[in-house]
C-alpha angles and dihedrals in degrees: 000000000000105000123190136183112272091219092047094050100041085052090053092045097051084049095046083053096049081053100052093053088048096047104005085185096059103084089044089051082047093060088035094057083038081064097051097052100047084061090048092049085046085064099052093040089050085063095043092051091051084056126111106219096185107089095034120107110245088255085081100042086056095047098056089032077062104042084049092048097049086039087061100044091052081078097075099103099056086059084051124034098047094030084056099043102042097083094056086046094051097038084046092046092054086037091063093043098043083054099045100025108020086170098052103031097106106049088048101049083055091058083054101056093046106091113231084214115093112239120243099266095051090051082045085061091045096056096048088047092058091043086051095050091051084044093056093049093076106347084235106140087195087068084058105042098103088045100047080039092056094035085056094049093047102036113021096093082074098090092076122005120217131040097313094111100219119131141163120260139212094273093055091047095040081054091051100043088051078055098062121098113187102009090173091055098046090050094049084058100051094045089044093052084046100047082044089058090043090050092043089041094058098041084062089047096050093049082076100045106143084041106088100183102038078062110051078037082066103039083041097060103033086059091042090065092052089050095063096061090035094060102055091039087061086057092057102044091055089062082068084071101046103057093096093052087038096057091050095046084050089055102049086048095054087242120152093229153003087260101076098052086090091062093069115078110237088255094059107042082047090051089046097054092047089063101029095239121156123232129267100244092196092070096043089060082047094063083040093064086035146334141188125183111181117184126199103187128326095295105040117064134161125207118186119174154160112034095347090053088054094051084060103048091062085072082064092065123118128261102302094225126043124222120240100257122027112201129195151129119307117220082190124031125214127092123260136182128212150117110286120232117198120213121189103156142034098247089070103058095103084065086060099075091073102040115106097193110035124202122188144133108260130342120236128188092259098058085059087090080062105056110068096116095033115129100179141005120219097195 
């Protein structure tokens, strides 16, 4: 959970929006520019991840532990400026069709908050098809092996988003590429269903031709939506280049694994390698169960963890009653009937595999085992 003053985000969104009217590119030309540097920062992890730590004085450890860290917190814009936005885009967007097409407006603000942009784990299933359909040519792995290398490399944090540094590996993806049956079928079916919401995206964009900033409104939000996702998915991909430093930084801590290391703020694992100290794996289990960290300004934090930090999280939980109706937007349209099941932590997933309607908070690739019966998804 990221939590920010109410007061604080409202006054940055009523600026943002100030901005936009002002300069309506200038969110598009942000996430642009956002692009850009996550392909720049790519270049410089792939060397890091090709280092041997092992030999290196802590000195070094702590200078690229420290690249990676501000790297990553160079980032910060791209969680605030489009998360804070967004609501104004969307509640502007069905403000100008339900002006111009009442009848229509729905369904085509629906179009609109659909991102023509695949998510990650379609354009996971496009880059194994291809692989596949190279595979079943001649059934010679050699012939696969820069394409498996650079699929693991792009997709495998996908077995567990986060920081949590656990990924597929080759193994995992050669297993699911022999499982596939007709990899140039199944590829025809998701282009065509993307080349279907780009068609359907710029009718509606063209319908508002002589109308500049309706339309960059439109093109702003619909990749807005795709940039949420985008932005914390880049977080957890980084972690790919770092297990190596990780490892090494794990060793010289006295830490079990890699994992841990991302219990430990920057300025204490950084403390810990100048003198050589080794971490206080108790505290490390406390932040485990639960951890808070509040900041008031660059110079006054507050960390509170363990059972107290838990006390506090309750506090997190979501509205403790539902309305009756819960509206959103559809990724896939159709009506469906069932009983809903509603997941809110980890523990619960074996519960899953008889639910018809599924509610939870986000999908990732290992709760597939779980879906069989599965009719609908409420994400």
């Amino acid at each position: 959970h990221v939590v920010t003053k109410k007061a604080d985000l409202e006054e940055f969104r009523n600026k943002l929006w100030e901005k936009f009217q002002e300069s309506p590119k200038f969110i598009l030309k942000f996430m642009k520019k956002m692009y850009q540097k996550n392909e720049e920062d790519k270049i410089s992890w792939r060397e890091l991840a090709k280092k041997d730590f092992s030999k290196e004085k802590a000195d070094v450890l702590i200078q690229e532990y420290g690249q990676y860290v501000e790297r990553l917190l160079s980032y910060a814009p791209a969680i605030y400026l489009p998360l804070a936005l967004e609501p104004v885009l969307s509640d502007e967007c069905l403000k100008i069709l339900k002006a111009k097409y009442p009848k229509r407006a729905q369904e085509w603000y629906d179009v609109i908050m659909t991102p023509i942009k695949e998510s990650e784990y379609i354009e996971e299933r496009k880059s194994l098809l291809k692989i596949a359909k190279k595979y079943n040519q001649n059934k010679n792995k050699k012939g696969i092996e820069e394409g498996l290398k650079n699929h693991v490399e792009r997709f495998s944090f996908l077995k567990q988003k986060d920081m949590f540094m656990e990924f597929f590996d080759e193994k995992y993806y050669f297993q699911k590429i022999k499982e596939i049956q007709n990899p140039e079928e199944e590829f025809a079916v998701l282009e065509k269903e993307t080349k279907k919401k780009e068609n359907n995206f710029a009718k509606i964009v063209d319908t508002w031709k002589d109308n500049e900033f309706v339309q960059l409104l439109f093109k702003t939000t619909n990749e807005a939506v795709y940039f949420r996702t985008w932005r914390t998915e880049r977080f957890s991909q980084s972690s790919y280049y770092v297990i190596l430093l990780f490892q090494e930084i794990a060793i010289r801590l006295g830490l079990e694994t890699e994992k841990d290391v991302v219990y430990l703020l920057p300025n204490e694992l950084i403390s810990l390698l100048k003198n050589n100290q080794q971490a206080d794996k108790e505290c490390i289990e406390r932040r485990k169960k639960g951890f808070i960290y509040i900041t008031f300004g660059p110079n006054e934090n507050l960390i509170i963890e363990g059972d107290e930090a838990i006390k506090y999280l309750g506090f997190l939980n979501l509205a403790d009653h539902i309305e009756e109706v819960i509206k959103g937007t559809p990724a896939f349209k159709g009506k469906v009937q069932g009983k809903v099941t509603l997941i809110t932590k980890r523990e619960q997933w074996p519960s899953i595999q008889h639910a018809e309607i599924l509610v939870i908070h986000t999908t990732t690739p290992d709760i597939v085992p779980y879906l069989k019966e599965i009719k609908a998804i409420v994400t």
